[in-house]
N, C-alpha and C positions, 0 to 999 in steps of 0.2 A: 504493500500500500504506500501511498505514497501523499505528502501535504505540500500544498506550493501557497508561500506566503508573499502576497504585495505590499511593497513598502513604498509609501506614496507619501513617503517625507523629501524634501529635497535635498536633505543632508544623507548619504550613504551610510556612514556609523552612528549616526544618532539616537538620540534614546527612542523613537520609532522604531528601528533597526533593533536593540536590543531587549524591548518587548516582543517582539515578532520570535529572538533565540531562544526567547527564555520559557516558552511557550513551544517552538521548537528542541528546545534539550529535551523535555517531557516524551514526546512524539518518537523520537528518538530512542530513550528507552524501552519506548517499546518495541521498537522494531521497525518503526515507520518513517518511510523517506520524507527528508524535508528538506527545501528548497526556499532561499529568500530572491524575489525577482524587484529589482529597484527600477522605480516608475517615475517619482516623485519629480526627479530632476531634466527627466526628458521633454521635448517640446511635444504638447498632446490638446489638437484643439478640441471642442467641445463637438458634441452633435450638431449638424447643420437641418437636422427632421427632414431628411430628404427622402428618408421611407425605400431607399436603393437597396440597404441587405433583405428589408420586408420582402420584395421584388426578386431579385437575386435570387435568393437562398443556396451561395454557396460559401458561408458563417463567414461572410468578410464585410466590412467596413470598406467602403469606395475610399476613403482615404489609411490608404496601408503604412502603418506608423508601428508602433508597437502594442496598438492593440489587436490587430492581426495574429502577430506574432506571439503573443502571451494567450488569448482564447486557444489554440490547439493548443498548447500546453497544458489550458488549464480543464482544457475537454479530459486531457486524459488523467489526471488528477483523481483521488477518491475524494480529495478535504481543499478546503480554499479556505484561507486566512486573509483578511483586509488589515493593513492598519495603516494610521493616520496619524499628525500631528493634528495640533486642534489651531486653525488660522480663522481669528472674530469669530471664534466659537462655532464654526462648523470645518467638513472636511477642507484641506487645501486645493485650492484649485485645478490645479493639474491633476488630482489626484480624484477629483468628483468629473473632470473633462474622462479621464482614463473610464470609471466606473460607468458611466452614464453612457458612452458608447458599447463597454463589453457587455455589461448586462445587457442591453438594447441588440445587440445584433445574435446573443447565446437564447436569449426568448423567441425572438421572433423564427430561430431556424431548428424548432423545435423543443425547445427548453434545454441547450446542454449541458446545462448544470443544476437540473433538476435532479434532487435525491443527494446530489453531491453533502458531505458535511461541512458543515459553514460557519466561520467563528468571524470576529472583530476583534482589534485590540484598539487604543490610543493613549499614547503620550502627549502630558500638559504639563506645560508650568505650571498654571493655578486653578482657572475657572475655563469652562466650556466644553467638557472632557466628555460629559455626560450628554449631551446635544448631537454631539460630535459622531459620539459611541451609536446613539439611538440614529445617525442619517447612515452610517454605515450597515446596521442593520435592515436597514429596507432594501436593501439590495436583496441580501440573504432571503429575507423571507419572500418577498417577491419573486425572485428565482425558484421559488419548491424547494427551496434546502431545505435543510435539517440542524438546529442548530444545540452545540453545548453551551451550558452555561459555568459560571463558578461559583465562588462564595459571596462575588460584589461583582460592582457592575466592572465593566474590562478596562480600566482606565488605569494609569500610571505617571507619577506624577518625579518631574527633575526638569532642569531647563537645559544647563551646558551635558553636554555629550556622555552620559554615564552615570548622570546622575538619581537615574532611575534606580539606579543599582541600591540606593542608601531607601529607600521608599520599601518599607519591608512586606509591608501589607499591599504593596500592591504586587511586590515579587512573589507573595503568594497569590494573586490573584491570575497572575499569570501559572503560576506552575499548578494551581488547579483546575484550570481550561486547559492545559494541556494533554493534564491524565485525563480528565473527561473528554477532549476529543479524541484521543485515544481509544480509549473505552465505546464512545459512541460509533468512529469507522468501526470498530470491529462489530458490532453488533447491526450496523447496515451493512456489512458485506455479509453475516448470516445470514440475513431477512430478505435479499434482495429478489428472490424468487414470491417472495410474497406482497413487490410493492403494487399498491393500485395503478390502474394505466392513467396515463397522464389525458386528462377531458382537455377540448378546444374550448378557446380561452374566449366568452362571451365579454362583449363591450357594450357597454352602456353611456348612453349623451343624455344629460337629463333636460338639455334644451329643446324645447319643443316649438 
């Protein structure tokens, strides 16, 4: 099995990056592959609603960047990890331009990260971490994942580069998302003969 985690910080080692490991060591002892893929700092513009992979359906984005390139990866993933720093209190830009396309083009070409297991983490100086936490969640659950939870909500608190490390309680929050993700792939790789089929996706306009 195997987890691929997005770091959609702009900083490579940052304390984003080091919630994503430490949440990865977990994963790890179990057995399970993990992978951190850095987003954060690349040039990634947002959705243009041109409705072309709707059309298409060959799981690509008309504009081929590296969200092309990370959806087949993450198609073939069992677990998907997000994390974030927190910028005015929601996710970072690049980092919601990144998400807002994958998800968008993995739904509309049949859900391919439906079922998949789905966690969130985020790093914050002080305040916004929980805001931050719940807009990365809507991805997840949107998508038909499946998601673990831990003892608090997935947030983790330091500002310069490491400083997450001294945050004790949130080093546990991270290392008990990660046994629970853990725990949870394996028990969706049991059950996977038993999941319901996936229904066409009804839309509603409530303007009349």
């Amino acid at each position: 099995m195997k987890v691929i985690a997005i770091n959609g910080s702009p900083k490579t080692n940052g304390n984003t990056h080091t919630a994503l490991a430490l949440v990865g060591e977990q994963l790890q002892k179990e057995g399970i592959e993990f992978e951190i893929i850095q987003v954060g700092n690349k040039l990634i513009r947002g959705c243009m609603a041109c409705g072309a992979c709707a059309k298409n359906l060959n799981e690509k984005c008309i504009y081929d960047d590296e969200v092309n390139a990370c959806l087949q990866k993450l198609k073939t993933a069992d677990g998907i990890l997000l994390g974030a720093p927190v910028h005015y209190a929601g996710i970072a830009g690049t980092m919601k331009s990144f998400l807002d396309r994958l998800f968008y083009v993995a739904g509309v070409n049949g859900g391919l990260f439906r079922h998949k297991v789905g966690a969130s983490v985020v790093a914050v100086r002080r305040s916004g971490g929980v805001p931050t936490f719940d807009a990365l969640n809507h991805y997840i659950t949107y998508a038909e994942m499946i998601m673990p939870g831990s003892n608090y909500w997935n947030v983790i608190h330091g500002r310069e580069p490491g400083e997450v490390l001294q945050d004790h309680e949130g080093n546990q929050v991270m290392r008990v998302l990660g046994k629970n993700m853990a725990w949870l792939l394996k028990l969706v790789a049991a059950g996977k003969a038993q999941a319901p089929a996936r229904e066409d996706k009804v839309v509603t306009n409530f303007v009349r």
